[in-house]
C-alpha positions in Angstrom: 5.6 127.1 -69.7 4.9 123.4 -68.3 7.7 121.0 -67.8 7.1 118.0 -68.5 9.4 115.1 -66.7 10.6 112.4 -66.4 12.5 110.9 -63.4 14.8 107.6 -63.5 15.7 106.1 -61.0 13.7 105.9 -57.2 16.5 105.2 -54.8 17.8 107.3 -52.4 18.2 109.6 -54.5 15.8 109.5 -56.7 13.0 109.9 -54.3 14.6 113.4 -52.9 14.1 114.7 -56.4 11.0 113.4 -56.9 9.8 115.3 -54.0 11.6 118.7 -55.5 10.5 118.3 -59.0 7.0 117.8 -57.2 7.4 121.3 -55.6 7.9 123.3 -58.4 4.6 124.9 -60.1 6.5 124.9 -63.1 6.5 121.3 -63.2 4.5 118.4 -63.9 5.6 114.9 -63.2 5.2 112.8 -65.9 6.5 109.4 -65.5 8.8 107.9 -62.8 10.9 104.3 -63.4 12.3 102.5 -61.3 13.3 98.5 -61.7 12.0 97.8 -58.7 7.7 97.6 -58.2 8.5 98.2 -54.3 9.8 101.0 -54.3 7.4 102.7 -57.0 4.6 101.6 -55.1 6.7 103.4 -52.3 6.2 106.3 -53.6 2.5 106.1 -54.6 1.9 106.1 -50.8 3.8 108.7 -50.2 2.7 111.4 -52.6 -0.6 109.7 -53.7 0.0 110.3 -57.7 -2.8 111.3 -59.8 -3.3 108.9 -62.7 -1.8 111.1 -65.2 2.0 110.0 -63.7 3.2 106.6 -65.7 5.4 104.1 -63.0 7.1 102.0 -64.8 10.1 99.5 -64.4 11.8 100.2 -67.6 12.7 103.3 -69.9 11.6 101.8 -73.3 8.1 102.3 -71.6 7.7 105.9 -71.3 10.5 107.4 -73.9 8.1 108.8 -76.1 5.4 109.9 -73.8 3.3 112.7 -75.4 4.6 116.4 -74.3 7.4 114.8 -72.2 10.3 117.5 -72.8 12.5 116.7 -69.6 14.5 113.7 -68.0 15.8 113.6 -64.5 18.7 110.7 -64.8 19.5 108.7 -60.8 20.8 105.7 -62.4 23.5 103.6 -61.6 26.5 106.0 -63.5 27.3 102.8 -65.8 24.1 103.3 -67.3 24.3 107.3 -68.1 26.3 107.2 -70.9 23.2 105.3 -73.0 20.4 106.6 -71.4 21.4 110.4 -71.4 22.4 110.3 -75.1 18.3 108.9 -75.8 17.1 111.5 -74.2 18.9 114.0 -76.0 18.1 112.4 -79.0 15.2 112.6 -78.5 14.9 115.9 -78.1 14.7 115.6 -74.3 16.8 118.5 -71.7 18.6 116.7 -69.2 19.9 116.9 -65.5 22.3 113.6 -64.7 23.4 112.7 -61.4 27.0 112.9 -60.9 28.9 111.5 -62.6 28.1 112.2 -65.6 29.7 109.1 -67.4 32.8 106.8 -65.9 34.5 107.7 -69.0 35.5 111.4 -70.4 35.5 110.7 -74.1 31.6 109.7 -73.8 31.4 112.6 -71.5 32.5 114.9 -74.5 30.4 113.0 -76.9 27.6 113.7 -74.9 28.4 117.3 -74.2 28.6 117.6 -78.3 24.9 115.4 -78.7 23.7 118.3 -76.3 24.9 121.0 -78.3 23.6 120.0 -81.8 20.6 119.1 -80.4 20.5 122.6 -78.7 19.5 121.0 -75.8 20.4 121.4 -72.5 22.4 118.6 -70.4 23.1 119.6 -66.3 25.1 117.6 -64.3 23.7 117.2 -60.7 27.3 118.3 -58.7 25.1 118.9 -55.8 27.4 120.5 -53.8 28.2 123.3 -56.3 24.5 124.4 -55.1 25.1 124.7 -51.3 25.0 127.9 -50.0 28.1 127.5 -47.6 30.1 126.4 -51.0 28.2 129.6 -52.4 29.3 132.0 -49.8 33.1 130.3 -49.3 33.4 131.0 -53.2 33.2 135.1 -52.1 35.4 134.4 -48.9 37.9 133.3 -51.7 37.5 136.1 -54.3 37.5 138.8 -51.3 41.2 137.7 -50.7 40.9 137.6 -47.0 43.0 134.2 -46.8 45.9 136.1 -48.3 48.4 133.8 -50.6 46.6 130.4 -51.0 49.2 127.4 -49.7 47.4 124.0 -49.6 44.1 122.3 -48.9 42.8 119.3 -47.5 39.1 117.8 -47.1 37.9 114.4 -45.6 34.8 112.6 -46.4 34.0 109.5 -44.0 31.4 107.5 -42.9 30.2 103.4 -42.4 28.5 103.3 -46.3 26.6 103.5 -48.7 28.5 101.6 -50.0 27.9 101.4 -53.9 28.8 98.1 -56.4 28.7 100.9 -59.9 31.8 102.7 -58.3 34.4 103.3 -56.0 34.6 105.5 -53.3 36.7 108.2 -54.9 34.0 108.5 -57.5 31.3 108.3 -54.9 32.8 110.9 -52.5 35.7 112.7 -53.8 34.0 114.2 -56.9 31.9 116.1 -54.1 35.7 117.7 -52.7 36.6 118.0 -56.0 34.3 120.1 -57.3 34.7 122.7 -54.3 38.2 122.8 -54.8 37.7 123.5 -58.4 35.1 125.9 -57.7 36.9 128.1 -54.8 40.1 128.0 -57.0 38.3 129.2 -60.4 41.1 126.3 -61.9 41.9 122.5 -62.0 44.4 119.9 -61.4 47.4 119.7 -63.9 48.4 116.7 -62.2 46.7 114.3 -59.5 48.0 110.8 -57.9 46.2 108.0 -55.5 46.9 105.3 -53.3 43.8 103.4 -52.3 42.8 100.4 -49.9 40.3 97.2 -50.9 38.9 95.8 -47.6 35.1 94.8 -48.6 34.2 93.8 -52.2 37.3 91.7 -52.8 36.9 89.3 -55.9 39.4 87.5 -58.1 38.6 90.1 -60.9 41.2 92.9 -60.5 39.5 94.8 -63.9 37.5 97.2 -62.0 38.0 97.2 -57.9 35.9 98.7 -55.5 38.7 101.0 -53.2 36.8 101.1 -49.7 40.0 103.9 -49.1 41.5 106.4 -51.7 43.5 108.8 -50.3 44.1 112.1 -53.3 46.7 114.4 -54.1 45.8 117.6 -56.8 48.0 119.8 -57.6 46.9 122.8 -59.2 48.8 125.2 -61.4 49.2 127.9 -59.6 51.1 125.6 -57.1 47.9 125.0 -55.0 48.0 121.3 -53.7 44.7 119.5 -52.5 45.0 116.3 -49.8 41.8 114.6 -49.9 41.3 111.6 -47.8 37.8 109.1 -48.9 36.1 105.9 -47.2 33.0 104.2 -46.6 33.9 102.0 -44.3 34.9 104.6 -41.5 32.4 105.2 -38.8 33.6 108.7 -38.0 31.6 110.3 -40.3 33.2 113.6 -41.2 32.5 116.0 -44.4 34.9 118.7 -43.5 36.9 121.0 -46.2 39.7 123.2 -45.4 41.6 125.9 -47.7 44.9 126.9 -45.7 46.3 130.8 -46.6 49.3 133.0 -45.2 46.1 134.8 -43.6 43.9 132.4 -42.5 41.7 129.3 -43.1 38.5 128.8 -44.6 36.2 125.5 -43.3 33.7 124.1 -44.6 32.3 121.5 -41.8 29.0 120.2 -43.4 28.0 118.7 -39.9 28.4 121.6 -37.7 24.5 123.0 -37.6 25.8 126.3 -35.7 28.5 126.8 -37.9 29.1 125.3 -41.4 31.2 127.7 -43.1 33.9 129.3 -40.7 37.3 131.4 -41.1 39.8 130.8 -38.7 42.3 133.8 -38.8 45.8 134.3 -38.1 49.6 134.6 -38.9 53.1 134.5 -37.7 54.9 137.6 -36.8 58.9 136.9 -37.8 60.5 138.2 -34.2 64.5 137.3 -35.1 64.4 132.9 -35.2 60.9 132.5 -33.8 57.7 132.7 -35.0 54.8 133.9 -32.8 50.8 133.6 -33.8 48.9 136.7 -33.9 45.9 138.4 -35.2 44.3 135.2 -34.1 40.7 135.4 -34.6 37.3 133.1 -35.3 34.5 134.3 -37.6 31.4 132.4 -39.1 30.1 133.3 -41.9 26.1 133.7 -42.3 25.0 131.2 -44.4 21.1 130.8 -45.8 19.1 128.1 -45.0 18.9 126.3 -48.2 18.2 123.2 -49.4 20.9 122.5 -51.8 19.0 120.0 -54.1 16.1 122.2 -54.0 18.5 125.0 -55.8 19.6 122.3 -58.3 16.5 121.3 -59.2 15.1 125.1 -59.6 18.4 125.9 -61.4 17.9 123.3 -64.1 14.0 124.4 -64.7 15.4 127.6 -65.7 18.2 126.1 -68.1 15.3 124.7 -69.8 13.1 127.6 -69.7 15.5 130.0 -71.1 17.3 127.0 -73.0 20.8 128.5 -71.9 23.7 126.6 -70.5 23.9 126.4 -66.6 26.4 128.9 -65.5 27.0 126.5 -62.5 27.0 122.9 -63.2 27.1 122.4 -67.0 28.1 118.9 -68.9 31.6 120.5 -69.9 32.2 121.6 -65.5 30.9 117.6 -65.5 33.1 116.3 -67.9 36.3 117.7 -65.8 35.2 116.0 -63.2 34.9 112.8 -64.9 38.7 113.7 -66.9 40.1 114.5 -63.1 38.8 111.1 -61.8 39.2 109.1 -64.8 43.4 110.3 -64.4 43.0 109.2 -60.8 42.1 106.0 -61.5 44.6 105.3 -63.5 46.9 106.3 -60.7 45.7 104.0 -58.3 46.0 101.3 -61.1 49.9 102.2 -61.3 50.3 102.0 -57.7 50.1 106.0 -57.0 52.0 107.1 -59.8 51.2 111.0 -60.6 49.1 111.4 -63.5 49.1 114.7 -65.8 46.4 116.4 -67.2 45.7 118.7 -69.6 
């Protein structure tokens, strides 16, 4: 079976799944848009495109190409909503970049569309495809932490800065996700506090936070402290999941040692407690492109036309609920909002 596809948006994301979707034998790239000629033409010189692939600058040009079955979706996330249920209407699979929408109702609506149409809608969470985030999830289930306490996970670095959405939505859906994944549960209630330093406007509707800190709370009593900026020049992507036993890091910069467990405990000698059993393990992890494994993964969703087991629209749609109730906590000045 040929797949057929079609990928929109080029940017700088866009052009790393071009060159996966490119890899795969299974896959023929059918058309690629992209509002801006420069950055098609880009790619032209870079892969050297037979004349079968269609450029073009707009998606009304290419919707209804003949034996197009696929769409790969690296818009701006205001324009998912409407361009993800086309494609479905049409008949088309589809992977989105995260998020899926900004809003969870049309997230639902589109998880429904996906259903009737027995067609299959994955949501690009990245990061659920890493093989360290694939290896901590068995350091969790093995129980080697012993009894879970907290969490906390930083994400920093001088941009991208985006103009669709804030930084929570740009970085913390990443943390988010892992938590959520590790935990095998999600928030029942979440707050923020956030900072606006860079795109400041006299239109409060929709600010751009440069700083969101996060607070989950989980219900088994797990709390998550996640701290988000693009306008920090110490770059860090570092996660950390704290138990009576130990900690599990995740340290996506450390090339020796990405996924780590830092054990140890107190032994209880009268008032004072002393460490002990201290110990530091790293655990192997393959050397895997991550996007490479989402883009495989989604050719076999459509090949076998089954739900992915990984990163499906409903595991999208939480995400988008989760930050949808954050935003309206920063909007109330922090307040803690509940969830369902």
């Amino acid at each position: 079976m040929t797949i057929n596809i079609a990928i929109l948006g080029a940017g700088r994301w866009g052009v790393h799944l071009v060159r996966n979707f490119l890899a795969l034998p299974q896959v023929r790239l059918t058309a690629v848009v992209d509002p801006n000629i420069d950055r098609l033409e880009d790619l032209q010189r870079r892969h050297q495109f037979d004349d079968t692939v269609v450029l073009a600058t707009q998606w009304s040009e290419v919707r209804q190409l003949p034996e197009l079955n696929a769409v790969v979706i690296a818009t701006p996330a205001s324009t998912h909503y409407e361009l993800v249920a086309d494609a479905l209407n049409l008949g088309y699979h589809v992977l989105a970049e995260k998020p899926l929408t900004l809003n969870p109702q049309e997230s639902v609506e589109l998880c429904h569309l996906a259903e009737q149409q027995q067609r299959q809608l994955v949501v690009d969470q990245t990061y659920l495809f890493h093989p360290a985030v694939a290896e901590g999830k068995k350091v969790m289930e093995q129980g080697v932490l012993g009894d879970l306490r907290y969490g906390y996970a930083t994400r920093t670095n001088l941009g991208p800065v985006r103009q669709d959405v804030d930084a929570m939505w740009d970085l913390a859906i990443h943390d988010i996700a892992i938590f959520n994944n590790w935990l095998s549960e999600t928030p029942s209630q979440v707050q923020a506090n956030g900072k606006l330093w860079l795109q400041t406007t006299e239109s409060t509707e929709n600010p751009l936070y440069d700083l969101v800190w996060l607070t989950l709370n989980y219900p088994s009593g797990f709390q998550a402290f996640i701290h988000v900026s693009w306008s920090n020049p110490d770059k860090q992507r570092r996660l950390g999941v704290v138990g009576s036993q130990g900690t599990l890091i995740f340290d996506e910069l450390s090339v020796e040692s990405p996924l780590s467990i830092h054990k140890g405990n107190f032994a209880v000698i009268g008032n004072k407690f002393n460490p002990e059993n201290l110990q530091f393990e790293v655990v192997n992890v393959p050397k895997i492109e991550p996007l490479k494994q989402v883009c495989e993964h989604f050719v076999t969703c459509v090949e076998r036309n089954q739900p992915s087991f990984v990163s499906s629209s409903w595991v999208g749609t939480k995400l988008v609920e989760i930050l949808y109730a954050l935003t309206q906590s920063l909007q109330q000045g922090g307040q803690p909002i509940k969830l369902n």
